[in-house]
MARGUTOR-598400 format. One line per 3 residues: number of its first residue (from 1); their letters; for each residue y, z, x of C-alpha. Coordinates in Angstrom, 3 decimals. Layout:
% MARGUTOR-598400
NUM) a) Y/Z/X  ...
% end
This chain:
% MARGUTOR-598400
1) xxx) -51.796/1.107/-16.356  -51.634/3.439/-18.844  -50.806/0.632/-21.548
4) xxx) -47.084/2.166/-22.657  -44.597/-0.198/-24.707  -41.784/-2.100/-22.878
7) xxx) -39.248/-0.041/-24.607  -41.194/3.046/-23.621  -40.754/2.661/-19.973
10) xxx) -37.061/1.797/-20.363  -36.324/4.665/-22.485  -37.990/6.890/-19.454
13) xxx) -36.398/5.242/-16.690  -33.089/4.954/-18.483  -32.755/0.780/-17.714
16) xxx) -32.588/-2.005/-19.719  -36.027/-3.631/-20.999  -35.531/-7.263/-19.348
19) xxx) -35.338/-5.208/-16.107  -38.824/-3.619/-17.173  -40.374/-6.790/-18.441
22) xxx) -38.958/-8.872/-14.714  -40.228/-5.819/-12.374  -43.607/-6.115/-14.571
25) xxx) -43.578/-9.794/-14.474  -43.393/-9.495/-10.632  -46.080/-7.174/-10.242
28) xxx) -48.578/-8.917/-12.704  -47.741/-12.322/-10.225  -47.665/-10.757/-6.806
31) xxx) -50.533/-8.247/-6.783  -53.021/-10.920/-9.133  -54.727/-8.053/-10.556
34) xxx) -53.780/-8.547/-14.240  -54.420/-12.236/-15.771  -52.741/-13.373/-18.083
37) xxx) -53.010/-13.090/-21.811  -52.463/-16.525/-23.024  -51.174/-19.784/-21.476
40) xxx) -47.819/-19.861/-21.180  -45.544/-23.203/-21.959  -44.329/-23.484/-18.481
43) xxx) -47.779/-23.425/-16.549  -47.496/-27.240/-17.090  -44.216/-27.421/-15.605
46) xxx) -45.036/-25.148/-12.216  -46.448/-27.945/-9.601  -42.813/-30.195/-10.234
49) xxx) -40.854/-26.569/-10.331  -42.935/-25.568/-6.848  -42.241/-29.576/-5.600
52) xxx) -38.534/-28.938/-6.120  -38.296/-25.025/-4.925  -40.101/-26.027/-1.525
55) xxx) -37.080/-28.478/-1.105  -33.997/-26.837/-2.740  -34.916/-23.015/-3.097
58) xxx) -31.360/-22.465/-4.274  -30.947/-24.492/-6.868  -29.819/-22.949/-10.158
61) xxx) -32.084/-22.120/-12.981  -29.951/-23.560/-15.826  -30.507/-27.105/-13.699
64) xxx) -34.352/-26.626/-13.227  -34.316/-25.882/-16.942  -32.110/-29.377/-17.772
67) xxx) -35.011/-31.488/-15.515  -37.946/-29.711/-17.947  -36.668/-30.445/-20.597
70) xxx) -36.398/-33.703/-20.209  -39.583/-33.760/-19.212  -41.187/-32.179/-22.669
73) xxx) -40.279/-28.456/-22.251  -39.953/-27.358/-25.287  -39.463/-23.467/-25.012
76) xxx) -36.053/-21.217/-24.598  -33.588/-20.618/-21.668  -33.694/-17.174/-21.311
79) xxx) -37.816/-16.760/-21.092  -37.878/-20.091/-18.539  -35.468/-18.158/-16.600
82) xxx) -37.331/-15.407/-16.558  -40.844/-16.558/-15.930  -39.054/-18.939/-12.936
85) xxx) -37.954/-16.105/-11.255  -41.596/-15.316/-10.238  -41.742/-18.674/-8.883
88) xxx) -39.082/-18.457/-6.179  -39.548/-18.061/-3.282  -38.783/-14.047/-1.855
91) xxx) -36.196/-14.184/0.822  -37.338/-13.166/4.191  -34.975/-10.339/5.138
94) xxx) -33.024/-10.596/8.375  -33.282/-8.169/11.162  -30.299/-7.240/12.930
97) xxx) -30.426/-6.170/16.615  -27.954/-2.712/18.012  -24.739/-4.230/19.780
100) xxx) -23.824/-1.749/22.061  -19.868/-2.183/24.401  -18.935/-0.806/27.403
103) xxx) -16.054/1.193/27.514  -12.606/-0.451/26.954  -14.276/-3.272/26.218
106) xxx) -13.818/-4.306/22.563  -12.205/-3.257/19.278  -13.109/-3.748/15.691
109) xxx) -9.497/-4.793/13.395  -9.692/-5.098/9.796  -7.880/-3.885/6.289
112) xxx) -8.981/-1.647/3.569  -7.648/-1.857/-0.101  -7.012/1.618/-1.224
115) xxx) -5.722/0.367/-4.864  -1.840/0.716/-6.016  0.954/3.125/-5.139
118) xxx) 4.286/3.916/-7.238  7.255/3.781/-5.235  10.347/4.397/-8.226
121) xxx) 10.005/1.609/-10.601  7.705/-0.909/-8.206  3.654/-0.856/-7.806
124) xxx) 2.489/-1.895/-4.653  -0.906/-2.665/-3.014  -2.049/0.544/-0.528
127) xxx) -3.511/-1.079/2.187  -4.733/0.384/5.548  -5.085/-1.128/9.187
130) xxx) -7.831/0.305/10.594  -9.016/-0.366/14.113  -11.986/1.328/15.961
133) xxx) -13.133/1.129/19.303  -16.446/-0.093/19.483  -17.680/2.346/22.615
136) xxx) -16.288/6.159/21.866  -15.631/5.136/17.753  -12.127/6.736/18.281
139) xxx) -10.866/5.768/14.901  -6.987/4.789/13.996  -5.752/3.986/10.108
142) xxx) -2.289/3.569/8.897  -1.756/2.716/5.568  1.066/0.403/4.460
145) xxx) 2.366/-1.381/1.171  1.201/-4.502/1.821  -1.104/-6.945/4.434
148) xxx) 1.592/-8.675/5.282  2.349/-10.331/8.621  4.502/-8.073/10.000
151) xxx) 3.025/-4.546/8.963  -0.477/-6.118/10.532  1.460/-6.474/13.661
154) xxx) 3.166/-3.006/13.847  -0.562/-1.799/13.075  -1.461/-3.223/16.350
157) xxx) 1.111/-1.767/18.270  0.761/1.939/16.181  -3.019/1.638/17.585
160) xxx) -2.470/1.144/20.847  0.321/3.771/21.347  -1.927/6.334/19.307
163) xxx) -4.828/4.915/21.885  -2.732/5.376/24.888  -3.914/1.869/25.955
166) xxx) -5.171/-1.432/24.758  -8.861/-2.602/24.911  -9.824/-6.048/26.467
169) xxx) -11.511/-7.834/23.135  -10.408/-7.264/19.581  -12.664/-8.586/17.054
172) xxx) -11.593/-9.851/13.455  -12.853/-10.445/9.984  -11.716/-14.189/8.823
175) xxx) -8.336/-12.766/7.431  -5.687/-15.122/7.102  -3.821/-12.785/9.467
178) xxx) -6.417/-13.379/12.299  -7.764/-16.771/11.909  -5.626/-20.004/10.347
181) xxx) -8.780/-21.984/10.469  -12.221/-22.418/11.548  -14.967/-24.953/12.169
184) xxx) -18.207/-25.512/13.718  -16.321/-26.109/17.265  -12.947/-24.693/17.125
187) xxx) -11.816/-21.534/16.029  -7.490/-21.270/15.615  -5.545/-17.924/15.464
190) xxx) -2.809/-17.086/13.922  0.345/-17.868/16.266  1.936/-13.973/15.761
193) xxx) -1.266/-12.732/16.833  -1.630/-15.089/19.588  1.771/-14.131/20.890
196) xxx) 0.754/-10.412/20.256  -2.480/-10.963/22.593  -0.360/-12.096/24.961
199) xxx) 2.326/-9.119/25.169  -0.752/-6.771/25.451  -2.879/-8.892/27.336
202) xxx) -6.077/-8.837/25.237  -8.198/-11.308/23.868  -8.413/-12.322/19.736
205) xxx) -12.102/-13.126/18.882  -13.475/-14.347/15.419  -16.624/-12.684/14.148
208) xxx) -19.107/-15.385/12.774  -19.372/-15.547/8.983  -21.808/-13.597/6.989
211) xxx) -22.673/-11.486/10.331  -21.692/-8.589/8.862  -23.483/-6.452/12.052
214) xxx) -20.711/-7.981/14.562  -18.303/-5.704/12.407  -20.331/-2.856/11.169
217) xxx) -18.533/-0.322/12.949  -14.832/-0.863/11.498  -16.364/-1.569/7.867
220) xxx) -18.251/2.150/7.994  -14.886/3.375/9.370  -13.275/2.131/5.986
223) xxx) -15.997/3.678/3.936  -16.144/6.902/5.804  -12.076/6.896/5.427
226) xxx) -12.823/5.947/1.784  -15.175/9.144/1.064  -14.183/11.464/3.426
229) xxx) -10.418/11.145/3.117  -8.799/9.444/0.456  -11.316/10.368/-2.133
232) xxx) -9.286/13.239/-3.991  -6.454/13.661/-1.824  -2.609/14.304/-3.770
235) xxx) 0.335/12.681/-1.750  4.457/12.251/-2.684  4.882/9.207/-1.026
238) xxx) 3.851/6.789/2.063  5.015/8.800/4.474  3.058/11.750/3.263
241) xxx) -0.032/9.995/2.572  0.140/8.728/6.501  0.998/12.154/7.692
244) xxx) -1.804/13.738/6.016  -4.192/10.408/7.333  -3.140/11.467/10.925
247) xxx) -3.784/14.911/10.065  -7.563/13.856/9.457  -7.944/11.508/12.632
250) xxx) -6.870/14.955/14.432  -8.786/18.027/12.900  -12.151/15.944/11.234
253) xxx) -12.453/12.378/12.429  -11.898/13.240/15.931  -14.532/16.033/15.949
256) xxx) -17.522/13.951/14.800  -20.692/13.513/16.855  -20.487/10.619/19.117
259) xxx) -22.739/8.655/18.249  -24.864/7.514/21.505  -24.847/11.345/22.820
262) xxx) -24.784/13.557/19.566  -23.974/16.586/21.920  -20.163/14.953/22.698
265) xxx) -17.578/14.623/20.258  -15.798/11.700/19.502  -12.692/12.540/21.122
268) xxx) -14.965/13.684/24.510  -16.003/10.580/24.482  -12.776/8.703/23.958
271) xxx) -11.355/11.018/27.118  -14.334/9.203/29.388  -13.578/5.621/27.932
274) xxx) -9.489/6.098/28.594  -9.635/4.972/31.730  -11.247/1.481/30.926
277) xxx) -8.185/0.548/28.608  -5.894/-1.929/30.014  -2.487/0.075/30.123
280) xxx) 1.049/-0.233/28.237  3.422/-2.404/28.916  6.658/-0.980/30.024
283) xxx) 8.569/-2.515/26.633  7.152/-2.733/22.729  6.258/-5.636/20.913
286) xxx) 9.033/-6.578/18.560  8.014/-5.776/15.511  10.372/-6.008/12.805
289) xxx) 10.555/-8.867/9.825  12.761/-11.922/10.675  14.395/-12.892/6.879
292) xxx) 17.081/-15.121/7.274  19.222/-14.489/3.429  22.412/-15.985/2.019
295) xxx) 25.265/-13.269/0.979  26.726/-14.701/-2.739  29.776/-13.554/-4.500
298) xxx) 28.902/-10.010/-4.170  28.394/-8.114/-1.090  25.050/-7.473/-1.274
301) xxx) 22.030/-9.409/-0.015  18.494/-9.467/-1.156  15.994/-8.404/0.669
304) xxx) 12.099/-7.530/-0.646  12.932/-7.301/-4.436  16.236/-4.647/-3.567
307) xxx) 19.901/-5.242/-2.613  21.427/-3.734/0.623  25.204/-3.896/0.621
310) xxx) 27.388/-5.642/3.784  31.205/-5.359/4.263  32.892/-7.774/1.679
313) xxx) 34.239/-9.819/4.869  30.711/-11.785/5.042  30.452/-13.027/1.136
316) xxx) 29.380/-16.264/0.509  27.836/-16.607/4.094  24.235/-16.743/6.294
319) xxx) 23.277/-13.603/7.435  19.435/-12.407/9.283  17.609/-9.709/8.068
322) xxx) 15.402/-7.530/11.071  13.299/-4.883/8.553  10.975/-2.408/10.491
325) xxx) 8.801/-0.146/8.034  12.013/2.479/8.115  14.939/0.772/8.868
328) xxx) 16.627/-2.588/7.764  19.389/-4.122/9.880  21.418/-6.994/8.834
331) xxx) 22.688/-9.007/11.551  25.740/-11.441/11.556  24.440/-13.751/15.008
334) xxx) 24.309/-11.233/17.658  26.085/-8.332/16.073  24.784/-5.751/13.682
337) xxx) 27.131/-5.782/10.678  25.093/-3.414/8.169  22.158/-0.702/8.943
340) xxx) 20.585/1.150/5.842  16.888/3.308/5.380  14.408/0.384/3.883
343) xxx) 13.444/1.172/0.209  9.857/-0.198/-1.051  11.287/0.736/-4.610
346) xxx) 12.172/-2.535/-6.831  15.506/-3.354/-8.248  17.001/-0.579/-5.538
349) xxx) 20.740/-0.688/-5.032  21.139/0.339/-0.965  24.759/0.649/-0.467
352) xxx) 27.040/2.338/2.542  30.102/4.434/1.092  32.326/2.273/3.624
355) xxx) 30.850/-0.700/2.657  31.860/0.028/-1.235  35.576/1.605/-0.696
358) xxx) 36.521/-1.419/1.039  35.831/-3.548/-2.162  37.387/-0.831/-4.491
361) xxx) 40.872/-0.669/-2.210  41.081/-4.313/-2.424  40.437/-4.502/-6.029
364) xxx) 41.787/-1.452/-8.316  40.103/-2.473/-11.189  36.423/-2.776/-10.200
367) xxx) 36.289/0.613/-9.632  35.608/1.496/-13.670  32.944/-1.138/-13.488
370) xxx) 31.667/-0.094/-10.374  31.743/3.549/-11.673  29.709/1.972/-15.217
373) xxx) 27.231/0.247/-12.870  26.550/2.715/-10.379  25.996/5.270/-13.278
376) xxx) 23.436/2.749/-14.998  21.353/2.295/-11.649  21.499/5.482/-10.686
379) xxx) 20.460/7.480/-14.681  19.957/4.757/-17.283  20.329/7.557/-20.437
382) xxx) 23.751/7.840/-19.201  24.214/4.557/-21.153  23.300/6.250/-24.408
385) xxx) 25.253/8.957/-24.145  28.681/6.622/-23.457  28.218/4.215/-26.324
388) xxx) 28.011/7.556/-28.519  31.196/9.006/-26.743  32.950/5.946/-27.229
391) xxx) 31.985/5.335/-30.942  33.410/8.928/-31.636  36.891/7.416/-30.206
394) xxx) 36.783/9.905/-26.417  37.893/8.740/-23.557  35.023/6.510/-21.584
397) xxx) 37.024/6.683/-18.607  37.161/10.449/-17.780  33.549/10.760/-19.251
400) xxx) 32.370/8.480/-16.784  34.482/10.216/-13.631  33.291/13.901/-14.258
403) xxx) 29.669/12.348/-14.630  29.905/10.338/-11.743  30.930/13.614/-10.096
406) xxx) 27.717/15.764/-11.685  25.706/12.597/-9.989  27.633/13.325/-6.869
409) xxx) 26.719/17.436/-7.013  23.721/17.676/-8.631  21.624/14.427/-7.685
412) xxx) 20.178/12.054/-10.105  16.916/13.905/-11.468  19.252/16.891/-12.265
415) xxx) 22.063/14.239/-14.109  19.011/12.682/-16.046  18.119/15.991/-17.022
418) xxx) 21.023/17.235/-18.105  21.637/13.813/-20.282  18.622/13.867/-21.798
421) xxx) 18.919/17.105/-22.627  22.479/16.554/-24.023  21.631/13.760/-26.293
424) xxx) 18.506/15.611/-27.665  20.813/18.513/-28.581  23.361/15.751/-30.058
427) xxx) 26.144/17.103/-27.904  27.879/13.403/-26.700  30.323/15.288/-23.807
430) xxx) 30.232/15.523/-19.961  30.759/19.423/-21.119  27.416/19.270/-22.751
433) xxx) 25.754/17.517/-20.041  27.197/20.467/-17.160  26.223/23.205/-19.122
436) xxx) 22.410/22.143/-19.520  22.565/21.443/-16.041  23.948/24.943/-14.888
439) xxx) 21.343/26.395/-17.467  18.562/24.945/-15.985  19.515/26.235/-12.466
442) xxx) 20.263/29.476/-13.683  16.398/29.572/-15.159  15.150/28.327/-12.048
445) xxx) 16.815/31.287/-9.980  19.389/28.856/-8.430  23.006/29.549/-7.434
448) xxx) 25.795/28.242/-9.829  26.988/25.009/-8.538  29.790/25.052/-6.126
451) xxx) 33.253/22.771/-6.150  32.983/19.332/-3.784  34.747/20.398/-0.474
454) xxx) 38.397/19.415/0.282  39.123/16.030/1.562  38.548/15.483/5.150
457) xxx) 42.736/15.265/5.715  44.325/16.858/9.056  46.951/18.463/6.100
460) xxx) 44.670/20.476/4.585  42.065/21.418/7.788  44.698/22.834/9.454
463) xxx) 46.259/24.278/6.958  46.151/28.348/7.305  46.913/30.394/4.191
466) xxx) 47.943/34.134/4.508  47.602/36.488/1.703  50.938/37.565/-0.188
469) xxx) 51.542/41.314/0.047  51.023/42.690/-3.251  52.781/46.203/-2.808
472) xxx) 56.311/45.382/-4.066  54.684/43.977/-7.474  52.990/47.789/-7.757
475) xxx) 55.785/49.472/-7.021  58.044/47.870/-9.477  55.405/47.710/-12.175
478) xx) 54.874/52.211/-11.508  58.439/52.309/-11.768
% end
């Protein structure tokens, strides 16, 4: 209206000019209160571009652009893409109507991506289950390393204990998790979550594609988590991060406005819908991931990119692995043979002391290697400061038992510290390596380091020690 330059009105608005010159192109065609300037190429083309549009009103521009040119279009891609997009059709928006549930009635399932956590020297996916019930909007998320099978199942049975009960529908996104396939007649679920539906007696339905109102309520639950939790917050590890999620559910999700009755709260509402849930059964769901593995030469077997040691009886032979989100079992048949805390680290080595000093008694002269190994696992600089030791002629052997006992005392951060600070000084010793230790607890205000204790031997527990009386050696020295 008031005549100003294409650039002029981007520069303004802060947008790109072919967004000025397509909202402008719209306008001029839509409101017919501007004619045109001059006769563009394309006029000739409209009544076969309308023909086709009325028939196919999706069909590309690049393949509307191949038909006119054959048929004597002689102008560019970009400006006939441009002036077609005033010829299309404008897609009538859809209306959506308010699904409202009664209570107990239905559930909303589905995952969130919350990007990548470091666990040691593996990055996994952070993922959270989140489910919602559709009537109060009592919300549940627990976040895991991964959308696999079995941490979708334990999310199910989390939700339900945290729930105190287990509502009659659940409704699912397509996820592979949910739904194996789907067509026009026939929907079929997963066979875990079948089996699951059946422990808890509830029933798996299949929202329809591109109805994105069926599942509204769990996908704002992900985006309120999104922005109202996990935007800024600082966690250690997985365990705090869930802590601090059931933290929220408790002080700030839980005391939102319900939304049918803004004068209740969402857990007042969730008190009057506890009654509708179909109850607990009196046992869990099993949970835990069934990995059957095959034990090689060493005693170890591999399980989620990490190594959890077994007694050296069950080398070379076919063992089960049963892996809950804490605890990994290793099972020989029927009987347990080796239990160990899970790890979600990479290249972990899981070992039990008993487990290790079973190998070492049978063989006397692992234990150097062992000792080599453990140290390399456990503080890689270690390796570093050995091949210097050894070039200088010392003894690896002793080197490597007091540091294996500094690992033992002080932990492997302090050990790595006390290297590193020992080869940046140039001092190749285990001495070297204790005394940056001890000086960095005696900065920090720690005690000095004590001895390990005694050996757990009947000899020495109940051994008593009385005090020598000293007064003969005084006498004789006054005299």
């Amino acid at each position: 209206a008031e005549s100003w330059s294409v650039g002029t009105i981007a520069k303004q608005l802060v947008v790109h000019h072919s967004v000025v010159r397509r909202v402008l192109g719209l306008a001029t065609t839509n409101s017919g209160s501007r004619k045109r300037s001059r006769k563009s190429e394309i006029d000739d083309f409209r009544p076969m571009i309308a023909e086709i549009l009325k028939e196919c009103p999706t069909l590309r521009a690049s393949v509307l652009f191949r038909m006119a040119k054959k048929r004597g279009y002689s102008g560019g891609p970009d400006h006939f893409r441009h002036l077609l997009a005033t010829m299309r059709p404008r897609r009538v928006s859809e209306a959506f109507l308010r699904l409202s549930t009664l209570p107990g009635a239905e559930a909303q399932v589905d995952w969130g991506s919350f990007g990548k956590i470091r666990i040691g020297e593996a990055e996994r996916a952070l993922s959270a289950f989140v489910m919602v019930l559709s009537h109060s909007r009592k919300l549940f998320v627990h976040f895991f390393p991964s959308m696999a099978m079995p941490f979708f199942l334990l999310g199910h049975v989390l939700a339900f204990d945290h729930f105190g009960g287990v509502p009659r529908t659940l409704l699912y996104d397509n996820l592979k998790s949910a739904v194996i396939m789907r067509s026009i007649h026939a929907t079929v679920f997963n066979p875990e979550l079948l089996a699951l539906a059946s422990h808890y007696h509830f029933e798996p339905k299949a929202c329809r594609p591109r109805r994105g109102n069926e599942k509204g309520r769990v996908e704002r639950a992900i985006r309120y988590l999104r922005d109202a939790f996990f935007a800024g917050i600082h966690f250690r590890s997985l365990t705090d991060l869930n802590r601090e999620a059931a933290q929220f559910l408790r002080d700030t999700a839980d005391e939102r406005p319900w939304q049918n009755r803004p004068s209740l709260k969402v857990h007042e509402a969730f008190r009057e819908e506890i009654p509708s849930l179909i109850p607990l059964p009196t046992d869990p769901y099993p949970v835990e991931e069934r990995v059957i593995v095959r034990v090689g030469k060493t005693p170890y077997v591999r399980f989620d990119r990490n190594d959890y040691s077994v007694p050296h009886q069950h080398v070379k032979s076919v063992l089960v692995v049963l892996a809950s989100e804490t605890r990994v079992r290793i099972l020989d048949q029927e009987s347990v043979v080796a239990e160990h805390a899970r790890t979600f680290d990479a290249g972990s080595l899981v070992e039990n002391p008993d487990h290790v000093a079973a190998v070492l008694a049978l063989k006397r002269r692992a234990r150097k290697g062992y000792g080599l190994d453990r140290l390399r696992r456990a503080v890689p600089q270690t390796q570093s400061l050995l091949a210097e030791l050894a070039a200088r002629g010392q003894n690896v052997g002793s080197a490597t038992k007091a540091l294996l006992s500094m690992l033992d005392i002080h932990g492997a951060d302090a050990l790595k510290a006390g290297v590193e600070e020992a080869l940046r000084r140039e001092v190749f010793h285990p001495h070297g390596v204790r005394f940056a230790i001890e000086k960095r607890r005696e900065v920090s205000g720690q005690p000095p380091s004590l001895p390990l204790a005694l050996p757990d031997d009947s000899r020495l527990r109940d051994l008593v020690v009385r005090p020598a009386d000293l007064q003969s050696y005084r006498i004789r020295e006054e005299g």
